[in-house]
C-alpha positions as CSV (number, residue, x, y, z in Angstrom):
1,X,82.7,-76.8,-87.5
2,X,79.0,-77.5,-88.1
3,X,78.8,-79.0,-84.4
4,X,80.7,-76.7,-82.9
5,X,77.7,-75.4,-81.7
6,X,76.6,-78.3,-79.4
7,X,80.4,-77.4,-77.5
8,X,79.0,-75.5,-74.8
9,X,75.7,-78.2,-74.0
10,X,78.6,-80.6,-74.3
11,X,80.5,-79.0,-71.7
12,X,78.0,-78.3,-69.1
13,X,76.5,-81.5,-69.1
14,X,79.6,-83.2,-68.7
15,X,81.1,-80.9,-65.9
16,X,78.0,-80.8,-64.1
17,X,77.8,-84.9,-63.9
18,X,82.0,-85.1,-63.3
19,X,81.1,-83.0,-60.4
20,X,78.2,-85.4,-59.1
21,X,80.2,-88.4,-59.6
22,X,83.5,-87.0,-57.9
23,X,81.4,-85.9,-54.7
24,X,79.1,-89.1,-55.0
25,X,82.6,-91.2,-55.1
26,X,84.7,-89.3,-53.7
27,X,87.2,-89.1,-56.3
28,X,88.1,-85.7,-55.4
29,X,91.0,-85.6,-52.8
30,X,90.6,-82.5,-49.7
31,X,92.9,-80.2,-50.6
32,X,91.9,-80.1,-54.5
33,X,88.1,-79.3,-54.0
34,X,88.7,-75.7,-52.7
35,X,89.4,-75.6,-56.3
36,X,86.3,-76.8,-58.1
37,X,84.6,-73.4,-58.1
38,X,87.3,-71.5,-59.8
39,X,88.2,-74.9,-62.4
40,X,84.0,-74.7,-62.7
41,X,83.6,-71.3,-63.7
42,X,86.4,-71.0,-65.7
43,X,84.9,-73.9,-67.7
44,X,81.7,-72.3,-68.4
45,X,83.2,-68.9,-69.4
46,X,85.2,-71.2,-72.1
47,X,81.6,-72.6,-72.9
48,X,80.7,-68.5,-73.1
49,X,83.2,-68.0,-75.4
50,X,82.9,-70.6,-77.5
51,X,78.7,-70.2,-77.9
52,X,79.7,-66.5,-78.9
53,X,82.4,-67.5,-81.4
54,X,80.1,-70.5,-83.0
55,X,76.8,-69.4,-82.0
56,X,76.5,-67.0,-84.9
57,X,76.1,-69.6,-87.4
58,X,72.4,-70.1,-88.4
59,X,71.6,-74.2,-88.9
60,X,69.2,-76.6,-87.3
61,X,70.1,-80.1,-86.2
62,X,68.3,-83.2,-85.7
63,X,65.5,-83.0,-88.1
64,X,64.8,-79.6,-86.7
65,X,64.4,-80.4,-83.2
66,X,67.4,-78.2,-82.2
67,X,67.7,-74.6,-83.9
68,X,70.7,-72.7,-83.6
69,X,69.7,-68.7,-84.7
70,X,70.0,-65.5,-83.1
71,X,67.5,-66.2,-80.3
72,X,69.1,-68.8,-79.6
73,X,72.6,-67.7,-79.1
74,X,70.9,-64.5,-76.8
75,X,69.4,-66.8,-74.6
76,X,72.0,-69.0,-74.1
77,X,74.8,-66.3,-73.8
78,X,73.2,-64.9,-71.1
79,X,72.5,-68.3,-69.2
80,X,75.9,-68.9,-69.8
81,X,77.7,-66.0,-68.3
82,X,74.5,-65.9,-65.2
83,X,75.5,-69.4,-64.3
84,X,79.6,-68.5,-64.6
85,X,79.2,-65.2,-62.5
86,X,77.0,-66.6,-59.9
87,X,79.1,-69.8,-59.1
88,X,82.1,-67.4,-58.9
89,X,80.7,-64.9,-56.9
90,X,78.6,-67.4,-54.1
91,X,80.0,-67.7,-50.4
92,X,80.9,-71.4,-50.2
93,X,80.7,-71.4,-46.8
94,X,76.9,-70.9,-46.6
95,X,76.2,-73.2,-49.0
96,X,75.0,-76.9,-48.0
97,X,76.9,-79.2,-50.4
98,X,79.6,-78.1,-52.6
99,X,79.5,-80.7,-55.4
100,X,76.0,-80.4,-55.8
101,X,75.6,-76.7,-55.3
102,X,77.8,-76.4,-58.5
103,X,76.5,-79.3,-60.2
104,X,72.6,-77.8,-60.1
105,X,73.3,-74.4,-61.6
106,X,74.8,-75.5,-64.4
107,X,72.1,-77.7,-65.4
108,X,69.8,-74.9,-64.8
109,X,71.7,-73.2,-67.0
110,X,71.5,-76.1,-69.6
111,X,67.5,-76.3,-69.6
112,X,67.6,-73.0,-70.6
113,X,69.6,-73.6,-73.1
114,X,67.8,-76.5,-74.2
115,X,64.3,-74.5,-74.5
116,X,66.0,-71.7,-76.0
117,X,67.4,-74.0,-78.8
118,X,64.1,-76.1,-78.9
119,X,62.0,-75.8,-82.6
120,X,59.2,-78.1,-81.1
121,X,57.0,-77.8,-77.7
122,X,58.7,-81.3,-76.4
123,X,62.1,-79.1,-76.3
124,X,60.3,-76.0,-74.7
125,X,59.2,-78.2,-72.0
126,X,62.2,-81.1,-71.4
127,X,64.4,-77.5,-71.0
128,X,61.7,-75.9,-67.9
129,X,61.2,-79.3,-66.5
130,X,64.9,-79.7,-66.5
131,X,65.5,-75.8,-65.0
132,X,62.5,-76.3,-62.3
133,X,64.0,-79.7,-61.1
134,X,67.7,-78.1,-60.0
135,X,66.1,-75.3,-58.5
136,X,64.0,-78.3,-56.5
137,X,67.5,-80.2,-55.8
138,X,68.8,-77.1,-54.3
139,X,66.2,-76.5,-52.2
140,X,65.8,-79.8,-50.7
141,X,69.4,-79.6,-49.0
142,X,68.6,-77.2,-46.6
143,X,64.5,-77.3,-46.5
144,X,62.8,-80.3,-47.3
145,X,59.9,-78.8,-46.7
146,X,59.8,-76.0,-48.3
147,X,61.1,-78.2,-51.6
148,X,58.1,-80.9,-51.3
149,X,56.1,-78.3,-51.4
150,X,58.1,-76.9,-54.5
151,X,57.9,-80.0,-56.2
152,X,54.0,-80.0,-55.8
153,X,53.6,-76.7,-57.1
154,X,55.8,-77.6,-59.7
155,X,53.5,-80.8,-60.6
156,X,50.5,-78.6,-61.1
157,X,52.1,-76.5,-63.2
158,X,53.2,-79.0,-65.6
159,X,49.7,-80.2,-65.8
160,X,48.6,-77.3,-67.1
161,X,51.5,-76.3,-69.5
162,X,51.1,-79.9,-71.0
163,X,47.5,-79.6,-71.3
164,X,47.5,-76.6,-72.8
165,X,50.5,-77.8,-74.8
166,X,48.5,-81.1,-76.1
167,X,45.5,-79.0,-77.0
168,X,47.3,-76.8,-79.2
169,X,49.1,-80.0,-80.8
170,X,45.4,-81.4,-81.6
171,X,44.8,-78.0,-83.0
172,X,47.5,-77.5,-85.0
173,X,48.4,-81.1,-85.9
174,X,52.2,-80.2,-85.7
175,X,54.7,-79.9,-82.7
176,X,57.0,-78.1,-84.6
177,X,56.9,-73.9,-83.5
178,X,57.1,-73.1,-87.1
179,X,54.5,-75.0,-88.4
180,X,52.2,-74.4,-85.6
181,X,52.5,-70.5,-86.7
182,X,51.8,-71.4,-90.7
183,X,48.6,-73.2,-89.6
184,X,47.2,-70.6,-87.3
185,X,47.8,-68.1,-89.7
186,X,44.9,-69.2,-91.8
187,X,42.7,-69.5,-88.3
188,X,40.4,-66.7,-86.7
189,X,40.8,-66.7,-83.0
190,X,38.3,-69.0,-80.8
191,X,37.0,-69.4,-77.5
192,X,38.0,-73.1,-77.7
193,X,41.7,-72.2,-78.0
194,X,41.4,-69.0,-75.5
195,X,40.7,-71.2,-72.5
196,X,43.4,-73.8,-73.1
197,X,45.7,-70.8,-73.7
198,X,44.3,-69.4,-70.2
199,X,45.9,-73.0,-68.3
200,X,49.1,-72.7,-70.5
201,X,49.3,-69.5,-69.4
202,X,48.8,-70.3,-65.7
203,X,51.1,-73.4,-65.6
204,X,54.2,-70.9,-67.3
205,X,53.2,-67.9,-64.2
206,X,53.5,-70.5,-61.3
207,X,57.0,-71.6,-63.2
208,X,57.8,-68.3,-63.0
209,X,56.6,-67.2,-60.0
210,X,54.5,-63.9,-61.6
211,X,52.4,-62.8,-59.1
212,X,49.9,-63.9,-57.8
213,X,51.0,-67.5,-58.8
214,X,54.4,-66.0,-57.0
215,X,53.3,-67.5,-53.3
216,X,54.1,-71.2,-54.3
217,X,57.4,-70.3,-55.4
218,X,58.2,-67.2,-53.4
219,X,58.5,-69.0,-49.9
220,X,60.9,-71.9,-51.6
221,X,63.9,-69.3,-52.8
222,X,63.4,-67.1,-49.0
223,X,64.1,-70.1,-48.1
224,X,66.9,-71.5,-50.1
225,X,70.3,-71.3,-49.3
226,X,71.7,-68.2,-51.6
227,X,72.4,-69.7,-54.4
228,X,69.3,-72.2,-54.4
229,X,67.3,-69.1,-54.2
230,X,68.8,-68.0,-57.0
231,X,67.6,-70.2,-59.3
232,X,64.2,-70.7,-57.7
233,X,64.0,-66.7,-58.2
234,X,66.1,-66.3,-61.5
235,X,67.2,-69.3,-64.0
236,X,63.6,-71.5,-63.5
237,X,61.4,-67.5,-64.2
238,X,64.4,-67.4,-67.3
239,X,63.6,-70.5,-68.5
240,X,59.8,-70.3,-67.9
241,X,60.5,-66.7,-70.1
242,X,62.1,-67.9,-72.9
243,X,59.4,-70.5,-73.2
244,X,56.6,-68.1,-73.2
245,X,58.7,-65.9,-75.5
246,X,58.8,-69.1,-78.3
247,X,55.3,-69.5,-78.0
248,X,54.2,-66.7,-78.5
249,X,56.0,-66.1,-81.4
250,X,54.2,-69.4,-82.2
251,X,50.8,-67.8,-81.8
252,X,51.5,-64.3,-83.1
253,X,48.5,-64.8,-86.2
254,X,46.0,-64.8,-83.4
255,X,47.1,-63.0,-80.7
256,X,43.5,-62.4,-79.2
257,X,44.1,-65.9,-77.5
258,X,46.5,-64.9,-75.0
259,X,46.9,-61.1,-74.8
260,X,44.3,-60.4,-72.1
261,X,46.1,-63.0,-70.4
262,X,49.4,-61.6,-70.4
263,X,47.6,-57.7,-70.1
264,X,46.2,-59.2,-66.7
265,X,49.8,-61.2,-65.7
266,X,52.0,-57.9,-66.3
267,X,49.7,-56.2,-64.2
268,X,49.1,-57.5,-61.3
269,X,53.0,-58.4,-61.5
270,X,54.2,-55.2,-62.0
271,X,52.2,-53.3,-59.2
272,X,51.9,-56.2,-57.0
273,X,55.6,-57.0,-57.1
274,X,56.9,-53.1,-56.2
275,X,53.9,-52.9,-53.9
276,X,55.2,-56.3,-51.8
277,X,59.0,-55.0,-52.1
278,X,57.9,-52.0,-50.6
279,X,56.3,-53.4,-47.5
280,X,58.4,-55.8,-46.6
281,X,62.2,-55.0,-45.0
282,X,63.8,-58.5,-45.2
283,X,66.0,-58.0,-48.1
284,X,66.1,-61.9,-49.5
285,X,62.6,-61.3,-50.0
286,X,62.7,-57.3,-51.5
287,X,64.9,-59.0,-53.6
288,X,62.6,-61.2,-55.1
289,X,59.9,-59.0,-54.9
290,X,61.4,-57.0,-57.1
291,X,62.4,-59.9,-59.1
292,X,58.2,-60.5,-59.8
293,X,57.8,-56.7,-60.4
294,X,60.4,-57.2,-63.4
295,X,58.7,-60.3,-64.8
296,X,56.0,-58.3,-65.3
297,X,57.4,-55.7,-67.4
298,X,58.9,-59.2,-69.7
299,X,55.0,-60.2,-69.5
300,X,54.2,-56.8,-71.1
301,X,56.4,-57.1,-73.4
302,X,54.9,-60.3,-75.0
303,X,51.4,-58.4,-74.9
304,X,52.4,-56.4,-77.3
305,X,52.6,-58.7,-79.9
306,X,55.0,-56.8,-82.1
307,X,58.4,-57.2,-83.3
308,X,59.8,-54.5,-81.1
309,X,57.8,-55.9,-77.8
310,X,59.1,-59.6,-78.3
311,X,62.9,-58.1,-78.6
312,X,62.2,-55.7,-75.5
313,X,61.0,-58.9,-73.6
314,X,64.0,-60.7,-74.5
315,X,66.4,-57.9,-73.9
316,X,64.9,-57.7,-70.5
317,X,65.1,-61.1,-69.6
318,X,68.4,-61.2,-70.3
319,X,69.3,-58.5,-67.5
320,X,67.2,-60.0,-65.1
321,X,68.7,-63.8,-65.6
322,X,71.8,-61.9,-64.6
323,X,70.4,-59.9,-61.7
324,X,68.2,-62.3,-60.3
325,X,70.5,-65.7,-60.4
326,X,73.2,-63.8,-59.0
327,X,71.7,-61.1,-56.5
328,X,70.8,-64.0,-54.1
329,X,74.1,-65.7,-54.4
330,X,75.9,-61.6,-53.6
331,X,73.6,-61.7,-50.5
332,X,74.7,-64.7,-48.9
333,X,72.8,-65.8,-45.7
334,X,71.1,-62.4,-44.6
335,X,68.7,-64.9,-43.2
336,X,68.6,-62.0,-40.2
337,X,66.8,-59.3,-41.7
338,X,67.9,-56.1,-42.2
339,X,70.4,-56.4,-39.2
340,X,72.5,-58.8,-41.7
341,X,73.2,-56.5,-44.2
342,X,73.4,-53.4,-41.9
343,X,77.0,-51.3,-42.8
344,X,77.9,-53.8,-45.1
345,X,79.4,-50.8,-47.1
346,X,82.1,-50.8,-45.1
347,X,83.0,-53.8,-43.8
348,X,82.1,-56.1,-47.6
349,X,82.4,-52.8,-50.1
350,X,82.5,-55.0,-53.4
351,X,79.6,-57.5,-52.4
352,X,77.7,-54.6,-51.3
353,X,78.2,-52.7,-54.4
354,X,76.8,-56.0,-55.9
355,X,73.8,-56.3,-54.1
356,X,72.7,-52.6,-54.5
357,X,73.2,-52.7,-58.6
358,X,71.4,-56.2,-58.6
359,X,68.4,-54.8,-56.4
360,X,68.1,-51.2,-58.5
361,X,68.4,-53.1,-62.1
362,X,65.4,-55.1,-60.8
363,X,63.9,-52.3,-59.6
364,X,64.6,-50.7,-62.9
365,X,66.5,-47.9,-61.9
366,X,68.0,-45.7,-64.7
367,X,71.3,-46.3,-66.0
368,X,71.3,-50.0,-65.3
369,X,70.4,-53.1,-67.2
370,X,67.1,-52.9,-66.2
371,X,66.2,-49.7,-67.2
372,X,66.9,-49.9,-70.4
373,X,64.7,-52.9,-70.4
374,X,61.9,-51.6,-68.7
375,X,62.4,-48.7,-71.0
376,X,62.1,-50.5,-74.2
377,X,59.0,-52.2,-73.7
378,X,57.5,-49.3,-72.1
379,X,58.2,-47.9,-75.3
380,X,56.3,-50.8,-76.8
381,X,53.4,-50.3,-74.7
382,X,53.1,-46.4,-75.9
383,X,53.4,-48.1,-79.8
384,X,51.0,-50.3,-79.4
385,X,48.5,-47.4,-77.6
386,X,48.2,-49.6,-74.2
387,X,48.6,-46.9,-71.6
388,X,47.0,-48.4,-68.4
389,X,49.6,-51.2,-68.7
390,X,52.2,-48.6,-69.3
391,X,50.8,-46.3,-66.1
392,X,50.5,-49.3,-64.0
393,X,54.3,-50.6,-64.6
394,X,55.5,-46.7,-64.1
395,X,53.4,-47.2,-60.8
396,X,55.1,-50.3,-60.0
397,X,58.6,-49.0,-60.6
398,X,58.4,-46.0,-58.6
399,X,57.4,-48.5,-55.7
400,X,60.1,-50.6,-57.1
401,X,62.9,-47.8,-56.7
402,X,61.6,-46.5,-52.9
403,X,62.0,-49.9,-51.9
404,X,65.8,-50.3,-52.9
405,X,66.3,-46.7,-51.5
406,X,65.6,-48.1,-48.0
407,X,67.9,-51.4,-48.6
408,X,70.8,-49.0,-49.6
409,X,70.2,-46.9,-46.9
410,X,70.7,-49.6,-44.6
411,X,73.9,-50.8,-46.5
412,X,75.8,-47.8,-46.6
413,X,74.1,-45.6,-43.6
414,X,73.4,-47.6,-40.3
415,X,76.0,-48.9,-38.6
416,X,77.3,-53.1,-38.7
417,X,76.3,-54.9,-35.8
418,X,79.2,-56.1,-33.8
419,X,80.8,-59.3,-34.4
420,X,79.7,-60.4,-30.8
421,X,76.4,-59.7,-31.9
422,X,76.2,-61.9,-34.9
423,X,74.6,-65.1,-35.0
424,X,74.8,-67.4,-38.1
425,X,71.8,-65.8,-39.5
426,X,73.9,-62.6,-40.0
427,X,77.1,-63.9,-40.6
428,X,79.6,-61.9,-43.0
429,X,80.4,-63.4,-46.5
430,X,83.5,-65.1,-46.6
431,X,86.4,-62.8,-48.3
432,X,87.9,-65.0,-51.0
433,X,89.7,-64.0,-53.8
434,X,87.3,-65.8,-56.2
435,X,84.2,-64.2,-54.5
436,X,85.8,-60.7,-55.0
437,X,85.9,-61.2,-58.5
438,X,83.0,-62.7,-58.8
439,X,81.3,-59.3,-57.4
440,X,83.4,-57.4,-59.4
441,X,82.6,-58.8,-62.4
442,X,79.0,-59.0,-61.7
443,X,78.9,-55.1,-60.8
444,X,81.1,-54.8,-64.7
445,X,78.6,-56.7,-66.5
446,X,75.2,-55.5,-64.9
447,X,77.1,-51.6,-65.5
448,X,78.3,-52.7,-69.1
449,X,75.0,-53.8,-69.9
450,X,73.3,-50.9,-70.3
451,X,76.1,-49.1,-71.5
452,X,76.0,-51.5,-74.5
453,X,72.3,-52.0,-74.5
454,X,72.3,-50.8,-78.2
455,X,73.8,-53.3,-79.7
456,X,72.3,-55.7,-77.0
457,X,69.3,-54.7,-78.2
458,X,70.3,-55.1,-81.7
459,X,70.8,-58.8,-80.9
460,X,67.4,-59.1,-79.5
461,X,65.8,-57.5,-81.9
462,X,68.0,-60.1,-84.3
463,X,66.7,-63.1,-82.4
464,X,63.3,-61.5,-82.3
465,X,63.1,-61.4,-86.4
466,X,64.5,-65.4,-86.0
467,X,61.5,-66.5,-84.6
468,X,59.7,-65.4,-87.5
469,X,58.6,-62.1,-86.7
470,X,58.5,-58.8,-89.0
């Protein structure tokens, strides 16, 4: 029972490099490949299942390089059911490879699960790097390009997460999260470990793709086919986010190091993200707009430094893994514009459903997920007496929610172009029975998420005290 735990790691790993090796060698016959999806997801919602019923144990492994808690189990829960909904809910037919488009999510999904597990800063960053690389993979099949350039982007990033990772190990004298908090808490704050803290932070907002750092990134997932944008836009920002959420807790004593840095981060992100989403039409790119514009309410969260903040953040990053990995993937190609999605109301009313609830919980739009989110930290903010931050994310979400009101007025109020019309940039999702329930489910569990967002929260604000917090 003690390694029950390592099940659902087990499992993805191993599905994810079956699935490489049976399209690499073609082990797979025709007629049974139009079943991988399905066999896939259903495989990762056992892993679900199994984290939930084993998760709960508290226990670390390997000398304390793995920690199973409450954090833990949030984190990787909600990785978990992103990665299941979005490979059940993609159009197949506009992605470029099927073996590896199902492969690459699910070891996104793993690297968050990795940093989220992770009690040293060798963890933390084996699970981004891990996250960052499939999002890369994915890109590369349709635009090499645009994925070079990714990979680049990516390269500078980890230069400065590891050198600002290094400097706090010479600091400290310990890798270990833990131990890094016990020593700092007998240190005053310096301008020796701000500016390291200042790269760190960098190299984690280009991972992420907060704004302005969001123009390296940004172009890669437009890019993307829909369900490599989803990970460039959603589980690599997760994964960044659940780092930044374990190191903070690590530097909670001296918070002085790093909250100007995350004040500045939220918000530019905030108000630059609704601003963007607002001015442009497009709606791959409103999409992650409003993705940044989110991000920054997780960054506020973390500026808090409190208890309640840290839980707020994670609460929210949990809705927008959902959201944002799987928003893309409900889209499809809309590579067209506007035009692509025009009267999609009628003519795809379940995918359309799914593409307005992912756009407004980003947007923060009351009673979804990301309301409740944005509601908690703002509630945070008001604690911890930082009103401009709190002014400037209202600002931003009232940009945030004009901009879906013109995407849903073009899905439900102009008319679909006609099929003559179309060109592959605006072709129609492919109606499949395991694409209709992947909507559906995806519209359940974005709905059901702020219906239950107490005891969500309650969890959060479980993993929150698990990191050490009081």
């Amino acid at each position: 029972m003690r390694y029950a735990v390592l099940v659902p790691e087990a499992l993805v790993v191993a599905l994810a490099v079956a699935v490489l090796l049976a399209g690499r060698f073609g082990w797979m016959p025709r007629t049974s490949r139009a079943y991988l999806p399905q066999v896939t997801a259903l495989v990762v919602l056992v892993a679900f299942g199994i984290e939930l019923w084993a998760g709960a144990s508290v226990t670390t492994y390997f000398g304390g390089a793995l920690i199973q808690d409450r954090f833990a189990l949030f984190a990787k829960a909600a990785a978990l059911l992103t990665a299941a909904i979005a490979l059940a809910a993609t159009d197949w037919a506009a992605e470029d490879s099927l073996h590896i488009g199902i492969a690459m999510p699910l070891l996104s999904a793993f690297g968050v699960m990795v940093a989220a597990s992770a009690g040293d800063m060798l963890g933390l960053w084996a699970g981004l790097e891990l996250a960052a690389a499939a999002a890369v993979v994915m890109v590369s099949l349709r635009r090499p390009d645009l994925a070079l350039r990714l990979l680049l982007v990516g390269g500078v990033a980890t230069g400065l997460i590891l050198f600002g990772l290094a400097f706090l190990y010479a600091t400290t004298g310990n890798s270990d999260l833990s131990a890094i908090r016990d020593v700092l808490a007998n240190r005053a704050p310096t301008l020796a470990l701000a500016l390291p803290m200042l790269l760190l932070a960098a190299g984690l907002a280009v991972r992420a793709g907060i704004a302005p750092f969001h123009v390296a990134g940004l172009p890669a997932g437009v890019g993307a086919s829909p369900l490599g944008a989803g990970l460039v836009v959603g589980l690599t920002a997760v994964a960044a986010g659940t780092v930044a959420i374990k190191l903070v807790t690590a530097l909670i004593p001296i918070p002085a190091v790093y909250m100007l840095y995350a004040d500045v981060l939220a918000a530019v992100a905030m108000v630059g993200g609704g601003a963007a989403a607002l001015a442009v039409r497009s709606p791959r790119p409103r999409l992650a707009y409003l993705a940044v514009g989110q991000l920054g309410w997780v960054t506020a969260g973390l500026a808090t430094h409190y208890r309640s903040g840290i839980a707020a953040s994670l609460f929210l990053l949990g809705a927008f893994a959902i959201a944002a990995t799987c928003g893309p993937a409900l889209l499809g190609r809309a590579e067209g514009g506007e035009p692509a999605i025009a009267g999609l109301g009628a003519v795809r009313p379940v995918r359309a459903a799914g593409i307005g609830l992912a756009m407004l919980s980003l947007a923060g739009a009351p009673p979804l997920a990301g309301f409740f989110g944005e509601l908690t930290v703002a509630a945070a903010l008001a604690q911890s007496g930082n009103f401009v931050l709190l002014g400037l994310g209202l600002l931003g979400l009232v940009m945030s929610i004009a901009a879906v009101i013109g995407t849903l007025r073009v899905l439900y109020i102009q008319s679909p172009l006609e099929e003559a019309r179309r060109g592959a940039a605006a072709a129609l999702p492919a109606v499949t029975g395991l694409s209709t329930a992947g909507a559906v489910a995806f519209c359940v569990v974005i709905a059901a998420y702020g219906v239950f967002g107490n005891p969500i929260l309650g969890l959060a604000d479980q993993g929150a005290e698990a990191l050490g917090l009081r």
